[in-house]
N, C-alpha and C positions, 0 to 999 in steps of 0.2 A: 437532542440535548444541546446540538452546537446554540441553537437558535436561544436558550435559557442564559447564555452568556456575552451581557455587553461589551465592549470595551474598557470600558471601564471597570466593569467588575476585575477585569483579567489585568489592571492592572494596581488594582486594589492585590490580589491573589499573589502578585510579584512580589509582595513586603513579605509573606510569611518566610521567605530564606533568604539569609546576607548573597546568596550566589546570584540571587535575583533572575532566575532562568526565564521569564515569561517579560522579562522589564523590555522588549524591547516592541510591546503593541503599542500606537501613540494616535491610533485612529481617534477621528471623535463619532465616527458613525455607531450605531445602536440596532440591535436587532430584537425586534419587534416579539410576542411571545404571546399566546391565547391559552385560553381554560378550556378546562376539561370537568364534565359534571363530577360534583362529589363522589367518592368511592367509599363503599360501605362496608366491601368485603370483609376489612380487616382492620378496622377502626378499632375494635376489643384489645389489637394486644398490648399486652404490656411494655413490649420495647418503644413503640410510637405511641403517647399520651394524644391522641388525633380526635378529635371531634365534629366527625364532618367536614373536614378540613378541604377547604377546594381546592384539587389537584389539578396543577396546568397542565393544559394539552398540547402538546408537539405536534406542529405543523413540517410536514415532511419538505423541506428545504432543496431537494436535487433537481426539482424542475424550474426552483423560481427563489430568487435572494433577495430579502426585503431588506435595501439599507439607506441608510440618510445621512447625505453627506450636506457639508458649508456651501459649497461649489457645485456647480452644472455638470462639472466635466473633472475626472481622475485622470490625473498625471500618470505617467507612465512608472513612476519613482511610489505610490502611493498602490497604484494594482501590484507590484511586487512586494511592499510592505503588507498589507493584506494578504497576500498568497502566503505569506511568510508565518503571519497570526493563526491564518488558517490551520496549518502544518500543526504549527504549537497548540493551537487549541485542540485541532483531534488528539494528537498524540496524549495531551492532560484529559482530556475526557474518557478516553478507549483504555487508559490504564486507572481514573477513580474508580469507571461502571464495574471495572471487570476485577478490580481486588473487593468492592464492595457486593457484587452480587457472590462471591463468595464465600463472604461474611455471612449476607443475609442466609442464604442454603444452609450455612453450619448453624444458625442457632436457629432456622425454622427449614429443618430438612421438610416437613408433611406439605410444604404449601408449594402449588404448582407453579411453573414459569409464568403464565399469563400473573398470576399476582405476585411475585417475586420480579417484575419486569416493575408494573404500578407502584409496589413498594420503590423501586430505585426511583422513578419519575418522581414524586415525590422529596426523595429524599434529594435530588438535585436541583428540584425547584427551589426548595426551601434555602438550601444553600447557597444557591445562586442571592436568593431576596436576601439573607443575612450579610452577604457579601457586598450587594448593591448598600445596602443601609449600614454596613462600617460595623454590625458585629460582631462581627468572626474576629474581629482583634482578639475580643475579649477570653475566649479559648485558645488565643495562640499566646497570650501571654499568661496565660497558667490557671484564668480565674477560674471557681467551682460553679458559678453560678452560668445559668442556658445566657447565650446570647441574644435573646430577644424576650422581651417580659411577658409574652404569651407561653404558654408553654405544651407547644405541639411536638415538637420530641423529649422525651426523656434527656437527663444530664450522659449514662451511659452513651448515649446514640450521639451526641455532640462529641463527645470524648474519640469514640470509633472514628467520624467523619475527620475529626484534625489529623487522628492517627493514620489516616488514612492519606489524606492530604499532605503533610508530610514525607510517606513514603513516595508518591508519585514523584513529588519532586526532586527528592532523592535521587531516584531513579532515571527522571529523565536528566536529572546534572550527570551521573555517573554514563550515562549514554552520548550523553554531548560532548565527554571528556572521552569519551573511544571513538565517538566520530574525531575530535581532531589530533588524538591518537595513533589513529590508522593513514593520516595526512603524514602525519611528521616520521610514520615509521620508513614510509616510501619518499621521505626528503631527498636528497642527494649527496647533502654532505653524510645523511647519516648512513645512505647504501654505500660508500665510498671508504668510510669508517668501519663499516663490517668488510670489503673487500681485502682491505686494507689487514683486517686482522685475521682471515682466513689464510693471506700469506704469509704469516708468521707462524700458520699452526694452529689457531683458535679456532676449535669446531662445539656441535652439537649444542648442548644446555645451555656452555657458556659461552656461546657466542649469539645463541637467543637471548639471553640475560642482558650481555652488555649490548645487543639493539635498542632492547626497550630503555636498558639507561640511559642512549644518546638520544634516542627519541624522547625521552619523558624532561630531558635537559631541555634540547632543543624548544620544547615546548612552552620549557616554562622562561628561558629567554627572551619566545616570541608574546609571552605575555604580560613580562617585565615591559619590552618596547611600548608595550603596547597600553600599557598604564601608565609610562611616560607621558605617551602622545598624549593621551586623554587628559592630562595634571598640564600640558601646555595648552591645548585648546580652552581646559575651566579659565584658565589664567589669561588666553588672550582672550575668550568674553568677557572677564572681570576689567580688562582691561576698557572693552568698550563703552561699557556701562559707568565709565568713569573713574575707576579705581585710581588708572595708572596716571590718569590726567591730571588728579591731585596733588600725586607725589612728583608728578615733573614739575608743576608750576613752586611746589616748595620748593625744588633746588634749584629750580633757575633764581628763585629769588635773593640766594645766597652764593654769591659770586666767589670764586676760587679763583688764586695766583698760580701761576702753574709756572717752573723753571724746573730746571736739570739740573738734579743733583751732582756734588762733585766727587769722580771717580778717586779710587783710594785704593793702590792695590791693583792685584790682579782681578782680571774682568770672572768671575766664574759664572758659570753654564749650569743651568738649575733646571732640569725638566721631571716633573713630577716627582721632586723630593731626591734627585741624582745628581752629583754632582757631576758635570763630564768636563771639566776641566780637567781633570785627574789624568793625566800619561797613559793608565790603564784602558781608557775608554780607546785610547789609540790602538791597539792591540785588539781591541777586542774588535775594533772596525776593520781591520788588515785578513782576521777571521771570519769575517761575515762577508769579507770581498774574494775568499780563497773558496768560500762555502759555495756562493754564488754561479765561482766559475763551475762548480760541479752541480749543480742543479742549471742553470742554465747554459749547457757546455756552448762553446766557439764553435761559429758557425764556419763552413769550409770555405776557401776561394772560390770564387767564382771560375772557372777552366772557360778562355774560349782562344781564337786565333791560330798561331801555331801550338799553343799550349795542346787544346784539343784535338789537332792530328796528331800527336804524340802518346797522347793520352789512349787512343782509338789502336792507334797501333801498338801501345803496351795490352790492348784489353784481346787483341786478335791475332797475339802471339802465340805459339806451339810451345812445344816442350823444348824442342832438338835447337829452336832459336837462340841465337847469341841477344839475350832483352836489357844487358850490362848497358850497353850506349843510348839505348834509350830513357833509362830511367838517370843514366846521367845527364842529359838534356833536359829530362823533364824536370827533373831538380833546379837547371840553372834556370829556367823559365820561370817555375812559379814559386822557389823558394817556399816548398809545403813548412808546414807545421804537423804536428800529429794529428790535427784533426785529416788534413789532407792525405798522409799516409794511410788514415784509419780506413777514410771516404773511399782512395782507390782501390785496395785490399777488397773491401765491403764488394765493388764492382766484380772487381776481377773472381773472387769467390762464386757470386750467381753465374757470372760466364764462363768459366774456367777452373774448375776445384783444383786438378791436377798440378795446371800453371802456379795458381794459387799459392801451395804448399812452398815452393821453391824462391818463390819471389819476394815472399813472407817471410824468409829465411836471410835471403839479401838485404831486404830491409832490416833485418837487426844490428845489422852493421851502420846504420843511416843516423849519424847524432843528431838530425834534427824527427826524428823519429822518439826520440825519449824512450827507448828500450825498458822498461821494466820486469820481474818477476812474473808476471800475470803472461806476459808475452811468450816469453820461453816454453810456459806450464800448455798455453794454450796449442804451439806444435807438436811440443811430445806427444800430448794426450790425440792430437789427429795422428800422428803417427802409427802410437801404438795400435788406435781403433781398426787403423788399414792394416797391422801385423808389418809394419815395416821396419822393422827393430834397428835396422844399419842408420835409418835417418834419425832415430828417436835418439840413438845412441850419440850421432854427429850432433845433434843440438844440445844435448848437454854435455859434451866436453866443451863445445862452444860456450857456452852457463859458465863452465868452470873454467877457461882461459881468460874470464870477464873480471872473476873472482864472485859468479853469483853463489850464494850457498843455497842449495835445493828449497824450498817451503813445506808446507804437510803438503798440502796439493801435488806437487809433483812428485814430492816421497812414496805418494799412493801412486799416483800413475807409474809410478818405476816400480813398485810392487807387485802390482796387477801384470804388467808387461813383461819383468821375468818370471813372476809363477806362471804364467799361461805359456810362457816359449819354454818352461822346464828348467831353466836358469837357478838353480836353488842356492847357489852364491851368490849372485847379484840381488834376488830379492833376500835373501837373510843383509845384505848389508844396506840395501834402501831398508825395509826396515827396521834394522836399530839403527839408521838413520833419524828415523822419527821419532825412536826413544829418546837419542841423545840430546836433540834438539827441546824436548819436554812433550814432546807432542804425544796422548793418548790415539794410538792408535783407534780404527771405527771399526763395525761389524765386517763389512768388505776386504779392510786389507787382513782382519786375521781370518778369514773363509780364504782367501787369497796363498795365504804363506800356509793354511794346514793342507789343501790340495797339493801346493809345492813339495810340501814334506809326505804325502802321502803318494806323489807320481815319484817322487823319489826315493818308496820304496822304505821310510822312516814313519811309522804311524805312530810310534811314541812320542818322538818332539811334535807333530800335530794334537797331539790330543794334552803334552804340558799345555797348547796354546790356549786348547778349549776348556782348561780347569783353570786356567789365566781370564777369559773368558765368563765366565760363570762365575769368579769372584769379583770382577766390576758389574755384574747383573748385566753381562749380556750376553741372551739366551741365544747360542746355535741352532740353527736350523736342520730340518729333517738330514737335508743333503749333504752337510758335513758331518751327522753322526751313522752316516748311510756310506759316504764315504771310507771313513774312518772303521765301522764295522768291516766293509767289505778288504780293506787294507791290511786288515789283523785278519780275517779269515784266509786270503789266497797266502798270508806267510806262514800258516797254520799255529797263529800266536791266539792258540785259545781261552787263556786270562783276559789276553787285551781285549779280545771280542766279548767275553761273557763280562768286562768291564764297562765297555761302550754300550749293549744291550741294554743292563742294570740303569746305566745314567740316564740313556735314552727315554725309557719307559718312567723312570721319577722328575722326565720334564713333562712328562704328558704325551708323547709317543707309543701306542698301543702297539706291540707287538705285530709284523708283517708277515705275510708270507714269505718274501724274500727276505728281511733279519730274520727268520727263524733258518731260511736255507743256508743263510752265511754262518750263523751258531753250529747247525747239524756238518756243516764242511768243515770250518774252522776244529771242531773235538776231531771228525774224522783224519786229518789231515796232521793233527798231534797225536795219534794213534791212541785215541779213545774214544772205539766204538760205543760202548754202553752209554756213555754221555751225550753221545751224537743223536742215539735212538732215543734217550728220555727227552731233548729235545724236539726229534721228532714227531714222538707222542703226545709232546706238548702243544704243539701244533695245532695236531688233527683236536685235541682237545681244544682249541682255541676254535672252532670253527675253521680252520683254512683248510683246504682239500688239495692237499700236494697230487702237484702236475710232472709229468716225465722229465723235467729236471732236478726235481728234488728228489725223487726218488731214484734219478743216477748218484746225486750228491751223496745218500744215502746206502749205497750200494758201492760206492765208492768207498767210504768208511769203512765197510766189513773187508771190502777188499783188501786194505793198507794191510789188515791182521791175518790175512787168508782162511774168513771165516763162511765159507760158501754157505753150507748148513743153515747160517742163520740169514745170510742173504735171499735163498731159496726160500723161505720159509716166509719172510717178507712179503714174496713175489706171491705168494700163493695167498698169502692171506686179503692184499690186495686188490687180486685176480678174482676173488670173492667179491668183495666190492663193486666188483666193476671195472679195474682200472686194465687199460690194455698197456705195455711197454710202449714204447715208442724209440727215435733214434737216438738220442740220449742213456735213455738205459742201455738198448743192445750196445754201444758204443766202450762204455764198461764194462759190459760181461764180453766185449770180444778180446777188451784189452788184460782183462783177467784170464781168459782161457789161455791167448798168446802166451801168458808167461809160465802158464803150464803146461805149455805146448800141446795142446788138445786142439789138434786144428781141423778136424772134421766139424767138432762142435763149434768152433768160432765161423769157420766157413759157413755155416747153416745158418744162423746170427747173420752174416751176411746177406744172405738170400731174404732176410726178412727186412734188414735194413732196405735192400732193393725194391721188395713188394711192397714198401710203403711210398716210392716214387720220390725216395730221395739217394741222392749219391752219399758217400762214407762219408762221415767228418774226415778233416785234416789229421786230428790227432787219431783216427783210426791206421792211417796208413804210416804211423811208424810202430803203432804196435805190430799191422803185419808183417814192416821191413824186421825187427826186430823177431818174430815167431819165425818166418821162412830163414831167417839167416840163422839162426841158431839151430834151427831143422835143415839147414843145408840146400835145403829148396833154390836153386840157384836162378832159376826162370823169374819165379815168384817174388822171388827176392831183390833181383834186378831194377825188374818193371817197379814194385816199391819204392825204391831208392830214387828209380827216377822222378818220381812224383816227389818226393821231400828237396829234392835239387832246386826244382823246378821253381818250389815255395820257400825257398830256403830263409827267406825273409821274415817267416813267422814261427821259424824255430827259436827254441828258448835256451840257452844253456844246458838244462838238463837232458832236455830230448836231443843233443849233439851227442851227449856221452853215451845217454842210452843205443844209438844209430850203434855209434863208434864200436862200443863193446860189444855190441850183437854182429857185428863186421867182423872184427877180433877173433870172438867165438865162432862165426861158420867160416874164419880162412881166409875172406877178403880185405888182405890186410893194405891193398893198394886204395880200395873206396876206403877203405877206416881213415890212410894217411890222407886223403883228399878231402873228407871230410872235416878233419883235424886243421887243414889248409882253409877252408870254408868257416869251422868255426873263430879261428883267428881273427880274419876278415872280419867276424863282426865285433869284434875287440874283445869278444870272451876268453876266459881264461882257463886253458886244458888243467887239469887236477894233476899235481904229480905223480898221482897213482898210475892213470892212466897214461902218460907221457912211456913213464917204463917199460908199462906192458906192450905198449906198442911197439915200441924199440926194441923188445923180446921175441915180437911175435914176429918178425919182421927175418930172425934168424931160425926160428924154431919152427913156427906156421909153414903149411902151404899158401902159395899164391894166388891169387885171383886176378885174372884180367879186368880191367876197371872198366866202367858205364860209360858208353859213347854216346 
């Protein structure tokens, strides 16, 4: 097919679109093209009105290229130009054949490829020959009548071929327009552009969307330029052709006086329709020289001479070093500026962090340092990271001997820094700190202040924070409502938990195993077993398969009311299931027996806690200091108490009284008073009740020798 197409034709072929996709063949070479005997096959049908019509024969072109050139010899400039036609000519011929052999199949499906192939030769013979003879115009400009006054195709069949012709070109414009689409998507300025806006936050659709914007701008820029260029070069050919030769000789012939105007006034400054005489333009150059210094910052001093060994020996100084006299020497040497301050710090940082931190601190005293806001914020926040709260603290009374007033920045970091040390006055007062200032507090500092209020034992002001929270539309996370649940559970504030629950699950947190264990403790622990267990139930109806702690948790609950019966029953039904105790449950059925004094039965609960290869919880051995003192058991009792001594550290206030009172009750009223001394120490507070009875027992009681 290639061979059916001359140069010429293909650029006859180029007028049918303003885009002109094929305009750039300019060969004068011709290729050559042979016949093919008549075909008789299918001269009957009615779509081709044919008559014998000799059909050219295609000479297969891959071994051998017949072409005729002006010249002996092609340029190197002209075999590229050619390679170029080639390209374009397959690509128009491999998309007519292949949308017209289409055609032809749909309106003659019975007829096989051998002659569905001849019909196409044919049909691009012929339009090649109406193409060489100029017309094929006549159907691209609308006429009704066949383009040549024979009439070997039908008007239909002319009709299809432009339609047809058209689409290709179509097609290959919209192809040409994605090849240099795909150029300008991989520009630089425009990868730089999307960089750019991915660190602002721009993701996904819309940052695909605005690629292709810049690309398709980009594009159509480079082809603005680019129809420039072309409108100067028509202009300097017209030029050589004489054009411009005309209009010089007319102006030379007409001679001009040329003198200077006389000035009047102020001189003003006109560049593209701006006045910049105007004072304002001042101003706005005093901004564009302050903008500068911050896009192209000041470059450092150069350090060498003695500058340099002073330098060397600030960067290989220790901690315990007195580095005061040298940074005053290194001062009178090089007279730093900030940049230099910034330069050494930067040094000293990769060599030294520890040094670092301190010297960085001396330097905010340095007035050619320029201390700012940002400076102060940035040691706190190393401070607090290291938990070093005495320096975080020293740097900003230092802030505030200056008269700095704190920023958000640092109001968060003093937030974060006393809710994590426990501080729950100091961060309540950095944060409405930040209120007072205007500043909406972020998700951090109020996850910050409700942990604060919840290690401190207050989950109500946490959770105002989280309905504070939830009415700026910012949703808490699992871990502050998991918090907060387990906070209202160990107080046994069972509203608050079955509040938190409720809130929880209507942001889209599906019930846990572990919230359901803090609900079934939390009822237990307000002394509502039945609530504890329809929780429970709920539970195992949720799919979760309660483990040996939830089911102490739960056994725990029947305990609060001394409801064994139903406890037992539990167990059993359980025990059907499958489930074996573990140390958790015996741990609660020993501290329930204890306080019925059933101690054969808790001792055997014992022996199972042992055959499981673990040693008693902590909290087992004050129920048994508590069962043998109250049973008198004085060995038993003893040894107990000395293991609670021992731990004394992870007694709670409650479990001091409980010790104390079981002391009271079996007679040991010297470990009670020592205990009493112990609990003090950790700055709990005896109950008045108990103060009395001690002081009663002390006259009425027998005595006990105390734990050595």
């Amino acid at each position: 097919m290639k061979q059916l197409i001359s140069k010429r034709t293909i650029d006859k072929l180029s007028k049918l679109k303003a885009t002109q996709i094929l305009s750039h063949f300019h060969s004068k070479s011709s290729i050559p093209t042979s016949s093919l005997p008549p075909s008789t096959s299918w001269t009957k049908c009615r779509f081709f009105q044919i008559h014998n019509t000799p059909v050219p024969k295609f000479v297969s072109w891959s071994g051998k290229r017949f072409i005729h050139t002006d010249t002996a010899t092609d340029t190197a400039e002209e075999m590229v130009s050619e390679t170029e036609d080639d390209a374009t000519m397959n690509d128009f011929l491999s998309r007519f054949v292949w949308i017209m052999r289409g055609k032809l199949m749909e309106v003659y499906p019975d007829f096989e490829k051998k002659t569905i192939d001849e019909m196409l030769l044919v049909i691009v013979a012929k339009v090649v020959s109406e193409l060489e003879k100029g017309g094929f115009d006549q159907i691209v400009g609308g006429k009704s009548s066949s383009p040549s006054q024979d009439d070997d195709f039908s008007h239909d069949l002319w009709k299809t071929v432009w339609e047809v012709s058209n689409v290709v070109l179509e097609d290959m414009e919209k192809a040409k327009k994605k090849d240099k689409m795909k150029n300008f998507l991989q520009a630089e300025q425009v990868k730089e552009m999307c960089r750019f806006a991915g660190e602002v936050g721009i993701r996904g659709d819309m940052l695909r969307e605005y690629r292709f914007k810049w690309a398709r701008e980009k594009m159509e820029e480079s082809e603005f330029y680019y129809s420039l260029e072309r409108f100067k070069e028509e202009e300097q050919q017209g030029t050589e052709y004489g054009i411009g030769v005309v209009e010089h000789q007319s102006r030379a012939e007409d001679p001009k006086l040329v003198a200077l105007p006389k000035r009047r006034g102020k001189i003003n400054y006109k560049i593209y329709g701006l006045d910049l005489s105007d004072s304002k333009w001042s101003q706005v150059a005093d901004k564009i020289h302050e903008a500068e210094k911050i896009i192209c910052p000041q470059e450092p001093k150069k350090i060498d001479g003695k500058c340099k060994i002073i330098t060397e020996k600030l960067l290989s100084s220790q901690e315990q070093d007195d580095y005061s006299p040298l940074i005053a020497e290194w001062v009178q040497l090089l007279q730093p500026s900030r940049v230099d301050w910034i330069n050494l710090l930067d040094r000293l940082n990769n060599r030294n962090p520890s040094l670092y931190l301190k010297i960085a601190e001396h330097v905010l005293g340095e007035e050619s340092f320029q201390t700012n806001m940002r400076d102060y914020s940035k040691l706190i926040d190393a401070h607090a990271r290291d938990n070093r709260r005495e320096d975080a603290e020293r740097i900003i009374r230092k802030m505030s001997e200056n008269g700095i007033v704190p920023d958000i920045l640092t109001s968060t970091i003093m937030v974060h820094m006393y809710s994590k040390a426990g501080d729950l006055d100091r961060a309540k007062a950095a944060f409405e700190s930040l209120r007072t200032q205007g500043f909406l507090p972020d998700m951090g500092v109020y996850n910050s202040m409700i942990l604060a209020y919840v290690n401190a034992g207050d989950p109500k002001k946490g959770e105002s924070l989280m309905k504070e929270m939830e009415v700026r539309d910012i949703k808490p996370s699992k871990k502050i409502y998991m918090a907060l649940l387990r906070s209202f559970s160990q107080h046994g504030d069972a509203n608050g938990a079955h509040r938190i629950a409720t809130t929880m699950q209507f942001s889209g947190f599906q019930p846990t195993l572990e919230s359901c264990m803090l609900l079934v403790e939390a009822f237990g622990k307000a002394g509502d077993p039945d609530q504890a267990r329809q929780n429970f139930d709920y539970m195992i109806k949720l799919g979760h398969k309660p483990d040996d702690r939830c089911i102490a948790t739960m056994i725990a609950a029947y305990e609060k009311n001394n409801l064994l019966d139903k406890a037992l029953n539990l167990l059993i039904e359980l025990e059907k299931d499958g489930f074996e105790p573990g140390v958790a449950t015996y741990s609660v059925l020993v501290d329930w027996l204890s306080k019925m004094q059933l101690i054969d039965e808790a001792e055997q609960l014992l022996d199972k806690i042992a055959e499981q290869g673990e040693a008693p919880p902590f909290k087992v051995h004050i129920s048994l200091c508590d069962m043998y003192a109250r049973a008198n058991v004085e060995k038993k009792a003893l040894q107990a108490l000395g293991v609670l001594e021992a731990k004394q550290e992870q007694l709670e206030p409650e479990d001091f009284e409980r010790i104390i009172w079981s002391l009271i009750a079996g007679g040991f009223v010297q470990d009670a008073q020592k205990f009493q001394g112990l609990m003090e120490a950790r700055g709990f507070t005896v109950s008045e009740q108990l103060q009395v009875t001690l002081m009663a027992s002390q006259t009425f009681l027998r005595r006990r020798p105390s734990v050595r």
